[in-house]
PASE-763051 format. One line per field, with one value per atom (N, C-alpha, C): x negated, y, z; residue in one letter; atom name. Coordinates in steps of 0.1 Angstrom, whole numbers, plus 5000, padded with zeros to 4 digits. Atoms other than C-alpha are relative to their C-alpha. Example, Ala and Ser with C-alpha at 12.3 -4.5 7.8 and 13.67 -1.06 7.14 Angstrom:
// residues 2
u 4991_4877_4991_5009_4863_5008
v 4988_4955_5012_4989_4989_5011
w 5000_5078_5000_5000_5071_5008
aa a_a_a_s_s_s
at N_CA_C_N_CA_C
This chain:
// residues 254
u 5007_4914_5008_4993_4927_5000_5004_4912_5009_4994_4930_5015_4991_4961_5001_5005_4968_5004_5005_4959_5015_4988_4988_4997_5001_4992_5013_4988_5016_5001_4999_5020_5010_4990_5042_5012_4987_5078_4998_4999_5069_4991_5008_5050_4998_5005_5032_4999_5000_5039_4997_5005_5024_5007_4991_5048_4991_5000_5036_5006_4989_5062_4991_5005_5047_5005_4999_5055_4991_5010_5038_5001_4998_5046_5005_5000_5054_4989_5017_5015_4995_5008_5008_4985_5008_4980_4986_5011_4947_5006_4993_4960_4991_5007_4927_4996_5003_4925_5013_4988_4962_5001_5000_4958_4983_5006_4927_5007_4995_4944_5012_4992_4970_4995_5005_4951_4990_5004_4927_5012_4988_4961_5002_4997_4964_5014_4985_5000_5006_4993_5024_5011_4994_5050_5001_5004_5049_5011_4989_5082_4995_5004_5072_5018_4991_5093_4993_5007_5089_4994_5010_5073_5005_4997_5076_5013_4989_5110_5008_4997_5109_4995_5008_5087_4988_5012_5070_4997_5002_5078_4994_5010_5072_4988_5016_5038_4996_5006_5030_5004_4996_5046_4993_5004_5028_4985_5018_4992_5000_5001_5001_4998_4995_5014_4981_5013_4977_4987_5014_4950_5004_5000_4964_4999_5001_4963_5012_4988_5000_5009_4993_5032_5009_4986_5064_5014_4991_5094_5012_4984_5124_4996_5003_5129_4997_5005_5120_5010_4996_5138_5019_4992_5167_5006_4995_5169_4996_4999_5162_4987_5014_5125_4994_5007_5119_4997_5004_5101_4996_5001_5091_4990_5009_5060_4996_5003_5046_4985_5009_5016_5004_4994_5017_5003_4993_5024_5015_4986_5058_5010_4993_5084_5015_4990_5113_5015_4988_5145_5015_4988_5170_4997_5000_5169_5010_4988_5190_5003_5000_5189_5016_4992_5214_5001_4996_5226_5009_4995_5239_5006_4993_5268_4991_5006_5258_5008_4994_5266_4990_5005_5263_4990_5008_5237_4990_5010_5215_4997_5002_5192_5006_4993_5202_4992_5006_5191_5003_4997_5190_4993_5009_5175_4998_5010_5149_5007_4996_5166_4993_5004_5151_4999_5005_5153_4988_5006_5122_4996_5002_5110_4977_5014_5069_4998_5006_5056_5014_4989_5085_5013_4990_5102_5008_4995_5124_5012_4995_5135_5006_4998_5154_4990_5003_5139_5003_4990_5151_4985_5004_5128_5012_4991_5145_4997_5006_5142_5011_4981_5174_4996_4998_5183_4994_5000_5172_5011_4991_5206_5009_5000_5212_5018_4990_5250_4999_5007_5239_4997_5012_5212_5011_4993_5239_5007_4991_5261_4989_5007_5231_4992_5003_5220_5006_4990_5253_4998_5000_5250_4989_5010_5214_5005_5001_5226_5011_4989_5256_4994_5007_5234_4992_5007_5212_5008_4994_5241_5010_4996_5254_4989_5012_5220_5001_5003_5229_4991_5006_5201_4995_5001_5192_4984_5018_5155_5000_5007_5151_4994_5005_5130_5000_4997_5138_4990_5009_5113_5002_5001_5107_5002_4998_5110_5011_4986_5137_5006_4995_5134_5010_4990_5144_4989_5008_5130_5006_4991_5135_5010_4983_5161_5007_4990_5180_5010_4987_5213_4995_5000_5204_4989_5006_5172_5006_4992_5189_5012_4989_5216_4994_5004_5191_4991_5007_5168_5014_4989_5203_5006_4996_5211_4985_5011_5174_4989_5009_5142_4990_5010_5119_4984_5016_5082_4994_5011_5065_5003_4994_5084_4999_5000_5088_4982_5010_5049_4990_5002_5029_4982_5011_4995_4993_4999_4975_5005_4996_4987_5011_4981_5023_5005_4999_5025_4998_5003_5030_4999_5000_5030_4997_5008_5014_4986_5015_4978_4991_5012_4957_5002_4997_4977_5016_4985_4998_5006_4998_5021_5018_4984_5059_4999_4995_5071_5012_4991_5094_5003_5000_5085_5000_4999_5096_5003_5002_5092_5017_4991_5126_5004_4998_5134_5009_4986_5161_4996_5002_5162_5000_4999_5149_4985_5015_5114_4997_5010_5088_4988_5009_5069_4985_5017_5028_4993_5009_5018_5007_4992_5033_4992_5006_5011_4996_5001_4999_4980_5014_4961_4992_5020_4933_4991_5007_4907_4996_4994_4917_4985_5010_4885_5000_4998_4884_5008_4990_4909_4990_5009_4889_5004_4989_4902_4998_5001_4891_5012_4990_4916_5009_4992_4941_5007_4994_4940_5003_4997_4939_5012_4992_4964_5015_4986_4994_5006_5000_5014_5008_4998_5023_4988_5008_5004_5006_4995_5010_5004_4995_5027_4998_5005_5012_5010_4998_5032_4995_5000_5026_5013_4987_5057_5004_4996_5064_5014_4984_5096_5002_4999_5108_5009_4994_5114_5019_4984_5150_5002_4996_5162_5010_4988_5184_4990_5008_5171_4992_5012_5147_4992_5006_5136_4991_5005_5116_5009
v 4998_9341_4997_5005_9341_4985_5011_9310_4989_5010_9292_4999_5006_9291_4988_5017_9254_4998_5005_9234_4990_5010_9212_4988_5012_9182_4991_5008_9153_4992_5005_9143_4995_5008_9117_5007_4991_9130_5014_4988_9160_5005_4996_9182_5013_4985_9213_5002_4995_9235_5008_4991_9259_5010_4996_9283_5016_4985_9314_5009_4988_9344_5009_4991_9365_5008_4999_9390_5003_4997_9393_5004_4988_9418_4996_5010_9392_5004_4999_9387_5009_4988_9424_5004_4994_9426_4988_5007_9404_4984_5018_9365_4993_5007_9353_5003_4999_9368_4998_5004_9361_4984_5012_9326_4997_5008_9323_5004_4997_9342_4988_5013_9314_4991_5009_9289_5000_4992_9302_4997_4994_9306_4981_5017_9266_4993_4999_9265_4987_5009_9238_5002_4992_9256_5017_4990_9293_5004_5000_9310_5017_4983_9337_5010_4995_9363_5015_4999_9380_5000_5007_9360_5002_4995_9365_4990_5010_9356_5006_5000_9367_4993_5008_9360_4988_5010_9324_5000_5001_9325_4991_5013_9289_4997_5008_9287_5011_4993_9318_4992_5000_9298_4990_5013_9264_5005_4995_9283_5004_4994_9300_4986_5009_9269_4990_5006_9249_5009_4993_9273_5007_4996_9277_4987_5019_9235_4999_5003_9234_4996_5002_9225_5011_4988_9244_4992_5005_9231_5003_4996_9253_5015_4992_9285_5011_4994_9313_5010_4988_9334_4987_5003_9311_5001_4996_9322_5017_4989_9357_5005_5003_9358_4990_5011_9335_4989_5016_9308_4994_5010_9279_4991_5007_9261_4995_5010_9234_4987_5006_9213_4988_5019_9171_4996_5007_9167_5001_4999_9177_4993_5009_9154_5006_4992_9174_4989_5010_9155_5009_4996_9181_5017_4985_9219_5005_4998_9243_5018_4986_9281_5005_4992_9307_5013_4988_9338_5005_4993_9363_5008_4995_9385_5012_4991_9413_5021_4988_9451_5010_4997_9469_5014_4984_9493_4993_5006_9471_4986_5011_9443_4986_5013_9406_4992_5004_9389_4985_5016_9349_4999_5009_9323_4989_5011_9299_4989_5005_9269_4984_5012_9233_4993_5008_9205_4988_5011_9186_4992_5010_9160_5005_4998_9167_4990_5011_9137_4992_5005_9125_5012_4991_9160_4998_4995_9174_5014_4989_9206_5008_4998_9229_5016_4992_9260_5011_4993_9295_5010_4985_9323_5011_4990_9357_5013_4986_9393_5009_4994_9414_5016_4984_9449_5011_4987_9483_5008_4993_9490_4994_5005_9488_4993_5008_9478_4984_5013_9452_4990_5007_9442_4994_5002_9438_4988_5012_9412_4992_5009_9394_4993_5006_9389_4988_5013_9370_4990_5012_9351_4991_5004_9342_4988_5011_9325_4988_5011_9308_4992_5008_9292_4991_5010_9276_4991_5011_9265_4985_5006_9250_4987_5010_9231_4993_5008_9212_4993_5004_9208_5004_4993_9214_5009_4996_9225_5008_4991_9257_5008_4986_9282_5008_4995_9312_5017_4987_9343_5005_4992_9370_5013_4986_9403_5007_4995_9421_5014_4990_9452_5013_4995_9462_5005_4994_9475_4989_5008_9453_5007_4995_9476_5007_5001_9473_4996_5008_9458_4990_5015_9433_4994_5003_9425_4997_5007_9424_4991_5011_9401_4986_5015_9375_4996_4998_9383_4991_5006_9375_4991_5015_9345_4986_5007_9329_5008_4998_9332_5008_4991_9362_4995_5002_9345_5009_4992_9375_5002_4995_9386_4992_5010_9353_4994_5006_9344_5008_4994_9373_4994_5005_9365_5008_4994_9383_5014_4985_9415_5001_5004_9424_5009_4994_9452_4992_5007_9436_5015_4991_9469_5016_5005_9486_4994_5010_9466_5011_4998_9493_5014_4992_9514_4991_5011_9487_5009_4993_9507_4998_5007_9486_4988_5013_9452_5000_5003_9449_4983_5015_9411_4992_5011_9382_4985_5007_9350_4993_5000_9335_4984_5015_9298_4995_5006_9275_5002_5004_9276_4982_5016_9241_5001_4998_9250_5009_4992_9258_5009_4993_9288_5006_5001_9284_5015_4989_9316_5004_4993_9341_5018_4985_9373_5002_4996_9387_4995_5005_9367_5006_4991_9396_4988_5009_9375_4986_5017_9340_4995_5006_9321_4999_5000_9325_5010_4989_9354_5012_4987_9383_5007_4990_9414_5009_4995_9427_4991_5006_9401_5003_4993_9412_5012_4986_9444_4999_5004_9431_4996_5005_9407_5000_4989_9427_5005_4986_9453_4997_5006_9430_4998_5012_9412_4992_5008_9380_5000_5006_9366_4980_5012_9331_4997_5005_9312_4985_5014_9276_4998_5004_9259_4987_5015_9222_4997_5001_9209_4986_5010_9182_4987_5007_9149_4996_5000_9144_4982_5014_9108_4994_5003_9089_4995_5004_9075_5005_4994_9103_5004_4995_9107_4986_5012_9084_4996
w 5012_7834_4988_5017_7797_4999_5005_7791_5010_4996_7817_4998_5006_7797_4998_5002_7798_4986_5009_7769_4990_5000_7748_5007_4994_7766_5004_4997_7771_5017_4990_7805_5002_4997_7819_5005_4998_7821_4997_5007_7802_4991_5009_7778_5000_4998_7777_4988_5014_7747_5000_4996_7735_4984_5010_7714_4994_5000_7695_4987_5002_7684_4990_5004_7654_4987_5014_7630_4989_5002_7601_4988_5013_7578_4989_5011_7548_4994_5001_7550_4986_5007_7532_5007_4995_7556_4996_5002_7558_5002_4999_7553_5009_4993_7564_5016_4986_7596_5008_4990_7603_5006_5001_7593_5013_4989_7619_5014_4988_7647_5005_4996_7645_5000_4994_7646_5014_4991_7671_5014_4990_7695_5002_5001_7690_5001_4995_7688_4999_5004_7687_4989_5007_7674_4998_5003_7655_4998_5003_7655_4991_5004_7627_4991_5006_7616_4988_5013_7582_4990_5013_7561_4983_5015_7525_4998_5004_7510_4989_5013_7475_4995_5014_7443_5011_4992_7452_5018_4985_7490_5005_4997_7493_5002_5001_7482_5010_4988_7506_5014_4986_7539_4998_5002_7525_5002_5003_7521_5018_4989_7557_5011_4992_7569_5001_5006_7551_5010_4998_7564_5015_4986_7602_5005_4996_7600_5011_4999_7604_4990_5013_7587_4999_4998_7577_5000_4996_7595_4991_5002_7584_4999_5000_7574_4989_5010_7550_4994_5003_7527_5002_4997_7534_5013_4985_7569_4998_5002_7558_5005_4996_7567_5014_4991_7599_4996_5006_7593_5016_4991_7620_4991_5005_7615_5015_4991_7636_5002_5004_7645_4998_5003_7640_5011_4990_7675_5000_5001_7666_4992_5009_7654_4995_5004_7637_4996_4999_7644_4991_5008_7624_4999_5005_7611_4993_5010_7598_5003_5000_7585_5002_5003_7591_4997_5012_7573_5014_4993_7600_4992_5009_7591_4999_5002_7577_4997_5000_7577_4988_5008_7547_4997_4997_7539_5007_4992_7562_4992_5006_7558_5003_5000_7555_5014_4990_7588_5004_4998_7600_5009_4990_7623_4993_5006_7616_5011_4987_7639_5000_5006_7642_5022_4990_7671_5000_5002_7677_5012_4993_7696_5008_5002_7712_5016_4986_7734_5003_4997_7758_4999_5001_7753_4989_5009_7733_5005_4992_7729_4987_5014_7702_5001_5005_7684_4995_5003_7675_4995_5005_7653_4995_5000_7653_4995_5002_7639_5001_5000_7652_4993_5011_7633_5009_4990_7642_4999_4999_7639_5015_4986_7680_5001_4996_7674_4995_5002_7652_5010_4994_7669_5015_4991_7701_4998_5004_7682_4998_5002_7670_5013_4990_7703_5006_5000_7712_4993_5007_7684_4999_4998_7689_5014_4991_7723_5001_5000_7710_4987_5007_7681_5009_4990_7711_5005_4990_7727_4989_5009_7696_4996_4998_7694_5003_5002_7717_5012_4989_7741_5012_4985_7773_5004_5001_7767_4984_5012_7741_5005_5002_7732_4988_5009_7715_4996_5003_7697_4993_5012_7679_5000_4997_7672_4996_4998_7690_4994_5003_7678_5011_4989_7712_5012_4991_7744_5013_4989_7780_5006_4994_7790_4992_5015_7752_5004_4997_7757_4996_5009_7730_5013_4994_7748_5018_4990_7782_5003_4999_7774_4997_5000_7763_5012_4984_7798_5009_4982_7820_4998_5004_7802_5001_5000_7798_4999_5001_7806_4995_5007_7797_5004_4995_7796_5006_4995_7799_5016_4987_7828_5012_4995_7842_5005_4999_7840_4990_5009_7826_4998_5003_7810_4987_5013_7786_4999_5004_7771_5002_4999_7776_4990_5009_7742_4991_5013_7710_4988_5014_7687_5007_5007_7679_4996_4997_7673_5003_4996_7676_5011_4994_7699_5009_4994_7724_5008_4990_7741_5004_4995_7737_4997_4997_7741_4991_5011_7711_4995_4997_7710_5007_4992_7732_4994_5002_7736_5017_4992_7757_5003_4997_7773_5010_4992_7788_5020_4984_7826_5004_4996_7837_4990_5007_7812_5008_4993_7833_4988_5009_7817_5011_4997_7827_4998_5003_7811_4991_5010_7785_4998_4999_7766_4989_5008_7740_4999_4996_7737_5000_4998_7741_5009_4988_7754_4999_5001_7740_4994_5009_7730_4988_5012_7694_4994_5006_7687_5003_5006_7670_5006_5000_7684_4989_5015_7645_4993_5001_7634_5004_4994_7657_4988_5003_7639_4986_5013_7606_4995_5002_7607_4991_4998_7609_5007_4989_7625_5013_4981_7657_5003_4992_7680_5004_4994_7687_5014_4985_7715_5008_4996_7731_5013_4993_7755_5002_4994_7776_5008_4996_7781_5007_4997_7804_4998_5006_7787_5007_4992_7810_4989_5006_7796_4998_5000_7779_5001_4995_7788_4985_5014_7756_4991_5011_7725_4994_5003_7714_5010_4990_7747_5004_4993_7774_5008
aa x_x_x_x_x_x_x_x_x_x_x_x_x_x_x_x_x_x_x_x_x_x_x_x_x_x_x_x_x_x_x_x_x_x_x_x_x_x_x_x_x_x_x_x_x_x_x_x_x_x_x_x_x_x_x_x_x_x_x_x_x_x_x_x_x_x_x_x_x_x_x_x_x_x_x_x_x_x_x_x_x_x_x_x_x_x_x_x_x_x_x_x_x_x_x_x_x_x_x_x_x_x_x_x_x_x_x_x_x_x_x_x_x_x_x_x_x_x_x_x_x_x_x_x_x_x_x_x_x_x_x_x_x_x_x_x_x_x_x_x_x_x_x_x_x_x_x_x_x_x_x_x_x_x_x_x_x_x_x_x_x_x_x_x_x_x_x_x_x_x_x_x_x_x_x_x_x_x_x_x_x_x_x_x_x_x_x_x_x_x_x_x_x_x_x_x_x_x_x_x_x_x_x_x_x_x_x_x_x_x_x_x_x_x_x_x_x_x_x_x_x_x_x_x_x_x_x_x_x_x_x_x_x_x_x_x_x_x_x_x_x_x_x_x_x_x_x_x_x_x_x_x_x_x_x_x_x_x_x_x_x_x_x_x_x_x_x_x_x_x_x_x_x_x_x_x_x_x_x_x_x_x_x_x_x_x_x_x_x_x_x_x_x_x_x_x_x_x_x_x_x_x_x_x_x_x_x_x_x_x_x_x_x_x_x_x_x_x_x_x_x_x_x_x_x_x_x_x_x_x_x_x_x_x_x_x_x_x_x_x_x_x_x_x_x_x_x_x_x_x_x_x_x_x_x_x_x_x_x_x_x_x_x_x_x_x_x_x_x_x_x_x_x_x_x_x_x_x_x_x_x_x_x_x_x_x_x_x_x_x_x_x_x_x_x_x_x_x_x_x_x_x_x_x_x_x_x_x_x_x_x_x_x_x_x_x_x_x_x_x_x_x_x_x_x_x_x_x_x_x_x_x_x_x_x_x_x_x_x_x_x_x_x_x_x_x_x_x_x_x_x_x_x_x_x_x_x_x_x_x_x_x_x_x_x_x_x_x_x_x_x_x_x_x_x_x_x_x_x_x_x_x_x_x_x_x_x_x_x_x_x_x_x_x_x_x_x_x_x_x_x_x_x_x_x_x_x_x_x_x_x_x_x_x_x_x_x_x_x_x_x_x_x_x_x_x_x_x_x_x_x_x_x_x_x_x_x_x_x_x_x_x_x_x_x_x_x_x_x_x_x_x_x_x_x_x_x_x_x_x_x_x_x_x_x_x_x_x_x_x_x_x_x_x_x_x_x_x_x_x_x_x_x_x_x_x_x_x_x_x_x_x_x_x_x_x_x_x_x_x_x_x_x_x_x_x_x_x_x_x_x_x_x_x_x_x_x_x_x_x_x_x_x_x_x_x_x_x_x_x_x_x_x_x_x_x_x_x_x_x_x_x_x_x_x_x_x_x_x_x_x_x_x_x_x_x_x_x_x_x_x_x_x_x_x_x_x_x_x_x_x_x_x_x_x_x_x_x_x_x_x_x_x_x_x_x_x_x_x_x_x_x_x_x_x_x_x_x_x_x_x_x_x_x_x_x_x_x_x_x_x_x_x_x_x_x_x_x_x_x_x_x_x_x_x_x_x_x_x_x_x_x_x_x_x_x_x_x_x_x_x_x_x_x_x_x_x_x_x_x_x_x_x_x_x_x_x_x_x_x_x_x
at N_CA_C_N_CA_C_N_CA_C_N_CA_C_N_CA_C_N_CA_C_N_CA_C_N_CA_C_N_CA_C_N_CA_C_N_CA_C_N_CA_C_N_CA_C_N_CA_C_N_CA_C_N_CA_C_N_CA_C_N_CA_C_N_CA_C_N_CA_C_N_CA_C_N_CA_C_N_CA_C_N_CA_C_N_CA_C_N_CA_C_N_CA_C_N_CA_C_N_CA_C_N_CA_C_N_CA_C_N_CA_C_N_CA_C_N_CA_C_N_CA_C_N_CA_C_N_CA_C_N_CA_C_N_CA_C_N_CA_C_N_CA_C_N_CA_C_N_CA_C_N_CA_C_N_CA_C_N_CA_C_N_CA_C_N_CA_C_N_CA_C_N_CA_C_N_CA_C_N_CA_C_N_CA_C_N_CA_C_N_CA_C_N_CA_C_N_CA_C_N_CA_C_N_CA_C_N_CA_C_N_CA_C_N_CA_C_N_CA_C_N_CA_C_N_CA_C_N_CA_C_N_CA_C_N_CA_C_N_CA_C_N_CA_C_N_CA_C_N_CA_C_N_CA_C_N_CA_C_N_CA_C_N_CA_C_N_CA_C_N_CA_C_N_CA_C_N_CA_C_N_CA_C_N_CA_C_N_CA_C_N_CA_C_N_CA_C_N_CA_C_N_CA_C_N_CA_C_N_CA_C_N_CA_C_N_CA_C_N_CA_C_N_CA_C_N_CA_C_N_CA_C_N_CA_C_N_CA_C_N_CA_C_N_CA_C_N_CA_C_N_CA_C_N_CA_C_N_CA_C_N_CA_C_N_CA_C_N_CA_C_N_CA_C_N_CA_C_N_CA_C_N_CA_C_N_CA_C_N_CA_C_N_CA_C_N_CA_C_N_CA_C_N_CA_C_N_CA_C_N_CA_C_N_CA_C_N_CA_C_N_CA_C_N_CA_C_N_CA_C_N_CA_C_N_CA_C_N_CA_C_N_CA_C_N_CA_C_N_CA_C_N_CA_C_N_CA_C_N_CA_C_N_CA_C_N_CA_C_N_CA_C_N_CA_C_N_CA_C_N_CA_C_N_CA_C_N_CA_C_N_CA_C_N_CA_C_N_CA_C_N_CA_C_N_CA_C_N_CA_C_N_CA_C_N_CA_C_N_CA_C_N_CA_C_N_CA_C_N_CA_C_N_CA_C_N_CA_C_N_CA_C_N_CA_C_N_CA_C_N_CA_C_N_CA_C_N_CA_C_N_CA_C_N_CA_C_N_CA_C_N_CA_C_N_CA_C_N_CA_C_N_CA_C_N_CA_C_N_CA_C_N_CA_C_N_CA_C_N_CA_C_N_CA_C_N_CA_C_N_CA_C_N_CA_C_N_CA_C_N_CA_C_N_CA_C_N_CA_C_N_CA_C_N_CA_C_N_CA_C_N_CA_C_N_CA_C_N_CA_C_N_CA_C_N_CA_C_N_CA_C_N_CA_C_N_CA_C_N_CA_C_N_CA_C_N_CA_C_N_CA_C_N_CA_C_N_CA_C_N_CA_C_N_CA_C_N_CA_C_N_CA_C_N_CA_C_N_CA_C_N_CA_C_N_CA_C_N_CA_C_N_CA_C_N_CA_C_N_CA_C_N_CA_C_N_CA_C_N_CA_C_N_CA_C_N_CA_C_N_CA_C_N_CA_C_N_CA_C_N_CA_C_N_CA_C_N_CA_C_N_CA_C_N_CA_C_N_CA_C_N_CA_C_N_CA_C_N_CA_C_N_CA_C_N_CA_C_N_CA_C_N_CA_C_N_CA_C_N_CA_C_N_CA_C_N_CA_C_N_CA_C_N_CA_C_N_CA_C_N_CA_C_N_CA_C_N_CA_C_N_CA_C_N_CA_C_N_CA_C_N_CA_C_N_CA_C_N_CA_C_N_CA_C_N_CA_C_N_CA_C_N_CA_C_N_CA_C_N_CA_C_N_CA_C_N_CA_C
């Protein structure tokens, strides 16, 4: 059943997280029903991509961040729309946007990046939006997994919208390196776009090997998620994973 997605929770030598991947148009669509569908989803951390990152971005990621009863980690028009927002169980031990190169004629693209600490875990962070220019989009893939590995730690998770298909290059080089949730542990819907016609998987949700993935989908069904919301929102659907990040050992660890 939907509902038995498990819950956040900190168990001894580990932590159940609960991550969710969204784009969201740089909230042109209905705020208030975005802002309940994320809360609703009960996330730990939100790896969104697109968020507003012109006039007054801030106060749009701070209001998004306020009225889903979250914060805003890292992120924004300084990462080139990904933002990273998070609930209080999360303790943000370091962050840090990057500016991908860029090819001209095309848009400017980044990663939202941030390591945090949740319970005895700890684990690092990656929001993503790669190009629909498929060579692009190929290199940004690489570079998406050598920013992880640069991170650092032995426990990430990385989302967002690929702009790709599961049998993309880009999208298959980050599959044969780590963890495809959906694929791994499907749950839920497996179409993120479009909302009122699901019919591709353009959005993933992706994790280290050694993170056990519980469940991974798109939430039809979730106690509290409208499916009028849904449609409102914007022109994804989320993506909800449950993630057990095994305790890291060392001084931010247990």
């Amino acid at each position: 059943m939907l509902a038995d997605l498990p819950p956040s929770a900190t168990e001894p030598g580990s932590a159940v997280v609960r991550v969710l991947s969204y784009n969201i148009r740089s909230m042109r669509d209905d705020r208030g029903a975005l802002a309940r569908v994320i809360r609703a989803c009960a996330p730990d951390l939100v790896l969104i991509q697109e968020a507003p990152r012109f006039f007054r971005w801030r106060k749009a990621a701070a209001w998004l961040a306020r009225e889903s009863g979250l914060v805003t980690v890292t992120g924004g028009a300084t990462a080139a729309g990904p933002i990273i927002l998070a609930s209080l169980r999360a303790h943000v031990e370091r962050t840090e946007d990057v500016l991908l190169p860029r090819t001209p004629g095309l848009h400017q693209r980044g990663f939202a990046t941030a390591v945090v600490r949740i319970g005895g875990a700890r684990l690092s962070a990656l929001s993503c939006h790669l190009s629909l220019s498929a060579g692009e989009r190929d290199e940004q893939s690489a570079l998406l997994l050598q920013r992880l590995a640069e991170l650092g730690e032995p426990y990430a998770v990385a989302g967002g919208d690929l702009n790709d298909h599961p049998d993309g290059r880009a999208f298959g080089r980050l599959s044969a390196e780590l963890q495809d949730a959906w694929a791994t542990k499907p749950w839920g819907g497996e179409f993120t776009s479009v909302p009122d016609n699901p019919h591709q998987r353009i959005d993933a949700i992706f994790a280290t090997h050694g993170v056990e993935v519980l469940g991974c989908g798109v939430p039809h069904g979730l106690p509290g998620v409208d499916p009028a919301d849904l449609l409102a929102a914007t022109d994804h659907l989320p993506l909800l994973a449950a993630l057990r990040i095994p305790a890291v050992a060392g001084p931010s660890g247990v």
